[in-house]
C-alpha positions in Angstrom: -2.5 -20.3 -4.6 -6.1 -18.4 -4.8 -8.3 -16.6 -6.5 -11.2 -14.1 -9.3 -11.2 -11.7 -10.0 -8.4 -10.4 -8.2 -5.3 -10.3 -5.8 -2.3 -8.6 -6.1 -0.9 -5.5 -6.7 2.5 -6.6 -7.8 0.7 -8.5 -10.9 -0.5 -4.9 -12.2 2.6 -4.6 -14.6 1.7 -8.4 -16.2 -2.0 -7.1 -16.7 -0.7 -3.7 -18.5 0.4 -5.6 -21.1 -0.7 -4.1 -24.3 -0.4 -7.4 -25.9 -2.7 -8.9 -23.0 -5.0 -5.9 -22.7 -5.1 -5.2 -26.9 -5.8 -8.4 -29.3 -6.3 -7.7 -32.8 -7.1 -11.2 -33.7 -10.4 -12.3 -34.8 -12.3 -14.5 -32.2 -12.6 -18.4 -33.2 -14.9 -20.4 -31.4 -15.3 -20.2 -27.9 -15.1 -23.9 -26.1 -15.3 -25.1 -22.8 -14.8 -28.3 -20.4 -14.8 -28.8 -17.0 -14.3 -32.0 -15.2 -13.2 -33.1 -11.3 -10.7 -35.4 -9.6 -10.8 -37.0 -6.3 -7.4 -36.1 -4.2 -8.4 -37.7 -1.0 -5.7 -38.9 1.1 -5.6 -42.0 3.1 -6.3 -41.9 6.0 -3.4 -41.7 8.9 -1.8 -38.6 6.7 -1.9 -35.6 8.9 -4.6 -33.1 8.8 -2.7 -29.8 9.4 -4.9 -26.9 10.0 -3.8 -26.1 13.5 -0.7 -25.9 15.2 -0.5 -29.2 16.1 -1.7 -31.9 13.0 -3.0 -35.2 14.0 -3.9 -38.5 11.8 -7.1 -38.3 9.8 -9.8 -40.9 11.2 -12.5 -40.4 9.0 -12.8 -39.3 5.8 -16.6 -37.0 6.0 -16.4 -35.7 2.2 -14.0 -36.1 -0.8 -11.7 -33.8 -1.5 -11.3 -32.9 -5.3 -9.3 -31.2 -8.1 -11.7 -29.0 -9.8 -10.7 -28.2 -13.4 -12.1 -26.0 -15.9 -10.7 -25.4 -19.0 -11.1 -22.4 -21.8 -9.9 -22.5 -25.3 -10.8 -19.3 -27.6 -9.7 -21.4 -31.0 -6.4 -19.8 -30.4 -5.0 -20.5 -26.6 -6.5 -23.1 -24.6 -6.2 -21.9 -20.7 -6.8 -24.2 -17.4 -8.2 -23.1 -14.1 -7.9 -25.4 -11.3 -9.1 -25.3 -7.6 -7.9 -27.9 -4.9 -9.4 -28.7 -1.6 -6.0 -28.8 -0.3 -4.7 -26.1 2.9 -1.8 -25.7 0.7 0.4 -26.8 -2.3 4.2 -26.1 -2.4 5.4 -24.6 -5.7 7.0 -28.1 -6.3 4.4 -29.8 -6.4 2.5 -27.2 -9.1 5.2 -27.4 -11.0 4.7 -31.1 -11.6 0.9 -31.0 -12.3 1.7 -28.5 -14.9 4.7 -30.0 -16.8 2.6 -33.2 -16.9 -0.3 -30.9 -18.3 2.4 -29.7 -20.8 3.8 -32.7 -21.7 0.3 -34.7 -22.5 -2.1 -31.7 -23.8 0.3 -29.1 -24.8 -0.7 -26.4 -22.8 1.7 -24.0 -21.3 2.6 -24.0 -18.1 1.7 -20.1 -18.2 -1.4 -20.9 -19.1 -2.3 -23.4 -16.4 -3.4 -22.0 -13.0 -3.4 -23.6 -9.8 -4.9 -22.6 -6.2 -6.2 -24.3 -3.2 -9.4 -23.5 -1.0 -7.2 -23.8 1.9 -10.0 -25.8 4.1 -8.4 -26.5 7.9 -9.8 -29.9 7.8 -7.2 -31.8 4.8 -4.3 -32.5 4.5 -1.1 -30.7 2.7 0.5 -30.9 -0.4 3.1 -28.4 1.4 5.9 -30.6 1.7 6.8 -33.4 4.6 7.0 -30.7 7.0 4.5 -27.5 6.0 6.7 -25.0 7.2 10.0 -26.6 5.0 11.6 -22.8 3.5 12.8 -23.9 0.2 11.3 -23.3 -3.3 12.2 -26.8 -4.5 11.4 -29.9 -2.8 11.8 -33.7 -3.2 7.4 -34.9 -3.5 6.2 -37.4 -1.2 4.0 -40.3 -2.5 0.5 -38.1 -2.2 2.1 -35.2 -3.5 3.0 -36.9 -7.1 -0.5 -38.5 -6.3 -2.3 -35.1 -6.2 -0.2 -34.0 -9.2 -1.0 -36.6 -11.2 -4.5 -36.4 -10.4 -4.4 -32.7 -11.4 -3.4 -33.4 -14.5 -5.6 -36.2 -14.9 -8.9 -33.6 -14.3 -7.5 -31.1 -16.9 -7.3 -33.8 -19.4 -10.5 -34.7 -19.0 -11.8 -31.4 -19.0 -10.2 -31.1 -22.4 -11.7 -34.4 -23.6 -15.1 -32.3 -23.1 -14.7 -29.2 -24.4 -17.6 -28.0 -26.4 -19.0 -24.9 -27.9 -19.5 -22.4 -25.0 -20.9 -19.1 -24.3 -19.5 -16.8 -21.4 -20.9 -14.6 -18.9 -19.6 -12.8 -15.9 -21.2 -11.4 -12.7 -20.7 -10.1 -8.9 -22.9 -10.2 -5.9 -21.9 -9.1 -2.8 -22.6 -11.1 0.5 -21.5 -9.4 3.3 -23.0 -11.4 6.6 -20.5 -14.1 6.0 -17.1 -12.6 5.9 -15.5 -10.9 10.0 -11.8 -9.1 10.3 -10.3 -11.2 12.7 -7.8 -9.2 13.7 -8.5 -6.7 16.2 -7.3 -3.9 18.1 -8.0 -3.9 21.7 -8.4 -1.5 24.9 -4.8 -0.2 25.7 -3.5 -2.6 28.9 -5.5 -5.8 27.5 -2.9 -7.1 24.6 -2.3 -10.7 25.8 1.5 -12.4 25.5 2.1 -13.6 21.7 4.0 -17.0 21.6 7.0 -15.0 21.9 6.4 -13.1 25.1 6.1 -10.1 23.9 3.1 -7.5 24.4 4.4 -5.2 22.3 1.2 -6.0 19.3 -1.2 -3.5 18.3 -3.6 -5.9 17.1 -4.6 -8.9 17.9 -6.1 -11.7 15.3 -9.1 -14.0 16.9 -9.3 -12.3 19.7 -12.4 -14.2 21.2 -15.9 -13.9 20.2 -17.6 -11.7 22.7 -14.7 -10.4 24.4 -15.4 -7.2 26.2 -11.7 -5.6 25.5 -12.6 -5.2 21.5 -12.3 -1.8 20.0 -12.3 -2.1 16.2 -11.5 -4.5 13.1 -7.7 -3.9 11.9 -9.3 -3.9 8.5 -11.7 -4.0 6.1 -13.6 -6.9 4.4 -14.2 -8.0 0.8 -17.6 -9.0 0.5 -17.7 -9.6 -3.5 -18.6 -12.6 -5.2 -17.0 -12.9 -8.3 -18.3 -15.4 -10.9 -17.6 -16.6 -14.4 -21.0 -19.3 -15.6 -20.1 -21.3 -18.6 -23.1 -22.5 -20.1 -23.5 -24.7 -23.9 -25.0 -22.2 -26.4 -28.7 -21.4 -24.9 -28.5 -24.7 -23.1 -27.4 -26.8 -19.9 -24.8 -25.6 -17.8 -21.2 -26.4 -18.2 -19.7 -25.1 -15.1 -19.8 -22.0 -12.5 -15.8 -20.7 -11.2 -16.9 -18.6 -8.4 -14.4 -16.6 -5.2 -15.3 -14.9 -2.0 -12.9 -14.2 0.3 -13.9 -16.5 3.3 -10.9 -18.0 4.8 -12.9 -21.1 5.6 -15.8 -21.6 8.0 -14.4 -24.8 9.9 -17.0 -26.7 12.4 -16.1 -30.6 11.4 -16.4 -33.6 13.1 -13.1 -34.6 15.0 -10.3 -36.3 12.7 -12.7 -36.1 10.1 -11.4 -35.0 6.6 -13.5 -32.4 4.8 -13.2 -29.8 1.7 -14.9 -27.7 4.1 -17.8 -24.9 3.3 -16.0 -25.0 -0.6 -17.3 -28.7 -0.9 -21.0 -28.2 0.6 -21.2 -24.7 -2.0 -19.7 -26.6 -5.0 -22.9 -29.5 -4.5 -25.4 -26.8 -3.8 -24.6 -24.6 -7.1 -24.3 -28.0 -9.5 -27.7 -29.2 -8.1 -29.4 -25.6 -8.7 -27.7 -25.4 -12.7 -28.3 -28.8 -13.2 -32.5 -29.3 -13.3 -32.1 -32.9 -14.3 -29.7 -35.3 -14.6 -27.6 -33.9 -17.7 -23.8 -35.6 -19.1 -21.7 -34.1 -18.4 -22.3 -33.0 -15.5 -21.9 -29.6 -14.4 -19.2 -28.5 -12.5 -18.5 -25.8 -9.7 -15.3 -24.3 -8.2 -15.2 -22.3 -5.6 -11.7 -20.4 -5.4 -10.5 -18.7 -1.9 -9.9 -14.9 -2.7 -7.8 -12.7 -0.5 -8.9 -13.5 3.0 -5.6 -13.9 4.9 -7.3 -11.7 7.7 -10.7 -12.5 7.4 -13.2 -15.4 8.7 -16.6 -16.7 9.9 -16.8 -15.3 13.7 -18.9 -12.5 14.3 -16.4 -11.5 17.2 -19.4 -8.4 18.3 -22.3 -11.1 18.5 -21.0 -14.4 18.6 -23.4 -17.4 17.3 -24.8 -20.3 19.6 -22.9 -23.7 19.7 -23.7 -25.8 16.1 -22.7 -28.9 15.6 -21.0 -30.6 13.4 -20.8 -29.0 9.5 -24.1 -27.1 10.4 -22.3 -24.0 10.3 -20.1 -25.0 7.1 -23.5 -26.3 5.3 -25.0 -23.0 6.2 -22.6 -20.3 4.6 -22.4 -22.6 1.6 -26.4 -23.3 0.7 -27.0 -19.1 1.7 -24.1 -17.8 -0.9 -25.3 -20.6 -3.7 -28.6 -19.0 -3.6 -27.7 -15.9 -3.5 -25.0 -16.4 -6.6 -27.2 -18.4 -8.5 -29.6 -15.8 -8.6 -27.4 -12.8 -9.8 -26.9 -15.8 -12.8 -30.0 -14.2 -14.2 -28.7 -10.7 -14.6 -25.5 -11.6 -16.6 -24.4 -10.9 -20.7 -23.8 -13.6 -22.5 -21.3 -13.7 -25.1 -20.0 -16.6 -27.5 -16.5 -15.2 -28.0 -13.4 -14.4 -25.2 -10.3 -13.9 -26.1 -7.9 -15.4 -23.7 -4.0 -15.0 -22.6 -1.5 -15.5 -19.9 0.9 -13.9 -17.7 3.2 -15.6 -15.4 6.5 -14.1 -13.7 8.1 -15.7 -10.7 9.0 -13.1 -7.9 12.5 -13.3 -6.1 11.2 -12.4 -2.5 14.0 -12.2 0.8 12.8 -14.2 3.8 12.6 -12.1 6.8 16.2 -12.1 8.9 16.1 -13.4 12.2 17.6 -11.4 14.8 20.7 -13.3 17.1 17.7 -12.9 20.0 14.8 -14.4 18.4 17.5 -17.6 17.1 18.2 -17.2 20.5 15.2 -17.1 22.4 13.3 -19.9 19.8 16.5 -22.8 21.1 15.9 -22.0 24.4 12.3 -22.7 24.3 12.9 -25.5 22.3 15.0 -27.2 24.9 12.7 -26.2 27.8 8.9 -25.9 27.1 6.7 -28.8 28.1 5.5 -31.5 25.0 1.9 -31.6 25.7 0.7 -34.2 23.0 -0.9 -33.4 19.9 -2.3 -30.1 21.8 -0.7 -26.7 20.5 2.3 -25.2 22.3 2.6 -22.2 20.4 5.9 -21.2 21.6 7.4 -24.3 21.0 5.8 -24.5 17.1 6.8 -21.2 16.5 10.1 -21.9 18.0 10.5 -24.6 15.8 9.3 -22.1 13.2 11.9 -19.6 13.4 14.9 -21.6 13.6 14.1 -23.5 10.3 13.8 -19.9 9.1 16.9 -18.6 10.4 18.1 -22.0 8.6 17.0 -21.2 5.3 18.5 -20.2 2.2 18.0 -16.3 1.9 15.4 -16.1 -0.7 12.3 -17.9 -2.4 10.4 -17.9 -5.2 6.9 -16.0 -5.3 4.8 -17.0 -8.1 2.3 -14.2 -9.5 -0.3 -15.1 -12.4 -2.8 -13.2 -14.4 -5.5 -14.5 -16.9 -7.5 -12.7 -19.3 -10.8 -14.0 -20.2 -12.5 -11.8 -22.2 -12.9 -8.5 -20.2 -12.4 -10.3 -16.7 -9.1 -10.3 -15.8 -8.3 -13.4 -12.7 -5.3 -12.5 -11.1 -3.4 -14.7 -8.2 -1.5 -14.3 -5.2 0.6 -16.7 -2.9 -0.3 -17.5 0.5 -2.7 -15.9 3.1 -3.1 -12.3 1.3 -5.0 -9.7 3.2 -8.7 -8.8 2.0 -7.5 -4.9 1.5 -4.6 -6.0 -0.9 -7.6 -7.9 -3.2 -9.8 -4.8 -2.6 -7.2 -2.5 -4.0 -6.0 -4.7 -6.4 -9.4 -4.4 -7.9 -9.7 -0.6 -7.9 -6.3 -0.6 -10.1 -6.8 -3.1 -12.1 -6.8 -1.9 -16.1 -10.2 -4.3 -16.7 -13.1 -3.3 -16.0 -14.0 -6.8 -14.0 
């Protein structure tokens, strides 16, 4: 999944490379293309950003494969940004050896993440919480493969001479810890029971038990603009760590605040109608523990997408103008890293096995509301049920002197801010 210009610590060794920090080779030409696909579902697959999914009734915005892709003469590389919750390893493993096989780029040098908007649905697997690194792909998730690799081969078909330049803003007002400690006495039960929790994530906006954030945020903007040599814009890869901003209309199918920023940056680069057209991506960076509730001063009621519409429009103005301070170059040298991580699953203690059946068999099915003992019951056994390991992909890219480097699931803003401060590039 995720994320630019950083992530995670454990891909520091990759970015030490001395062949990926230290390239003798003359630059060629710099190209670029950039190009989108629609992934939209149809409607009745289950929209899984809560507890408890539900069918999707309407579908408010299209959801798309975003694709950009780099070629320095040399390597060619491709960065792609879904407006998905999620994507099993399975499924990215298709879209890339389709890439492979039709364009002959690497598999290594093919990056994939999602915005990880509440309001889609998954390319996770028939049931999202299914622990296995390999599964069997349902219908929409060969359809959102193939449509992946579809958008990379069309950004290939437009590659064209390209200069570079790189840039950071930060925008602070948008990004809340959500995870909170709280006066001693006032921890409430988590699904298992227990009281035991120091901290306690969306702990209610305005609630007079709050005592401090758990952690920090990561207010960066980070931003690579692709532009044709003096002229029009090709695209804009952008990531802020905003976990999503939510606020849709009910069953509707959305790409979220991601959608709303892409449309307001390619209208603000693109002053008249210009083909191709340019394209934005906005990537989630590491905000596992961060999102849009001001928990101190909680907001009035908005309705429908006004929020969503608001954090997008505010951060593509404030991006697009730090556009004006960057370098631009004609030449980045480009390369790959990619390692697969063996990573344990946690062990389930004989109680917790035991407590999750028992809760199972008793607690009360309340519809498509959530039961959050029951789903994490159901959570915990499959768990317990699991083979012992899985495989954590980690990815790095270098672009010049920007280094993007990935990590899987719902990483925590400080690991992104550190990864950052120990990274060997200087961006």
């Amino acid at each position: 999944k995720k994320h630019l210009p950083l992530s995670l610590a454990l891909a520091l060794a990759m970015l030490s490379s001395p062949t990926m920090a230290e390239d003798a080779a003359k630059p060629a030409p710099f190209r670029a293309g950039a190009a989108t696909s629609v992934i939209t579902p149809p409607l009745g697959e289950s929209i899984v950003g809560g507890f408890a999914p539900f069918p999707a009734e309407h579908i408010h915005d299209e959801l798309h494969a975003r694709c950009l892709v780099l070629d320095d003469g040399n390597k060619k590389i491709a960065l792609v940004v879904c407006d998905l919750l999620g994507m099993h390893r399975s499924v990215a493993l298709e879209a890339k050896r389709h890439i492979e096989s039709e364009l002959s780029i690497s598999p290594a040098q093919v990056m994939i993440s999602c915005t990880h908007t509440h309001s889609a649905t998954t390319a996770l697997g028939p049931n999202p919480r299914v622990y296995a690194s390999d599964i069997e792909l349902s219908d929409y998730e060969k359809f959102v493969a193939r449509r992946i690799a579809d958008g990379v081969r069309c950004a290939v078909n437009l590659l064209r001479p390209a200069e570079i330049g790189f840039g950071t803003i930060d925008i602070p007002e948008h990004v809340f810890n959500r995870r909170w400690f709280l006066k001693e006495g006032t921890m409430p039960e988590n699904p298992f029971g227990s009281t035991a929790e120091k901290v306690k994530m969306n702990p209610g906006a305005g609630s007079p038990n709050l005592v401090k954030p758990a952690g920090p945020t990561d207010p960066k903007v980070s931003f690579l603009a692709l532009r044709e040599p003096g002229g029009p814009f090709i695209a804009l890869l952008s990531a802020y760590s905003l976990h999503y901003v939510g606020g849709v209309g009910t069953a509707h199918v959305s790409a979220d605040y991601y959608g709303y920023y892409c449309r307001a940056m390619e209208k603000a680069l693109q002053q008249e109608a210009q083909d191709p057209q340019v394209v934005a991506l906005m990537a989630n960076g590491t905000s596992g523990d961060i999102n849009n509730i001001n928990f101190e001063h909680p907001r009035a009621r908005k309705e429908p997408y006004e929020q969503m519409r608001f954090v997008a429009e505010d951060v593509a103005g404030k991006v697009h103008s730090a556009i004006s301070g960057v370098e631009w170059t004609t030449s980045a040298l480009l390369d790959a890293r990619y390692r697969e991580l063996d990573v344990p699953w946690r062990t389930i203690s004989d109680d917790l096995l035991k407590w999750a059946k028992e809760t199972e068999a008793t607690a009360p099915r309340i519809g498509n509301k959530a039961n959050l003992p029951l789903s994490y019951a159901g959570r915990v056994q499959r768990l317990a049920a699991a083979v012992p390991g899985t495989k954590l992909p980690v990815q790095a890219f270098r672009i010049g002197d920007v280094c993007i480097g990935t990590s899987p699931c719902e990483t925590f803003a400080e690991t992104g801010v550190e990864f950052r401060k120990r990274s060997p590039f200087t961006k």
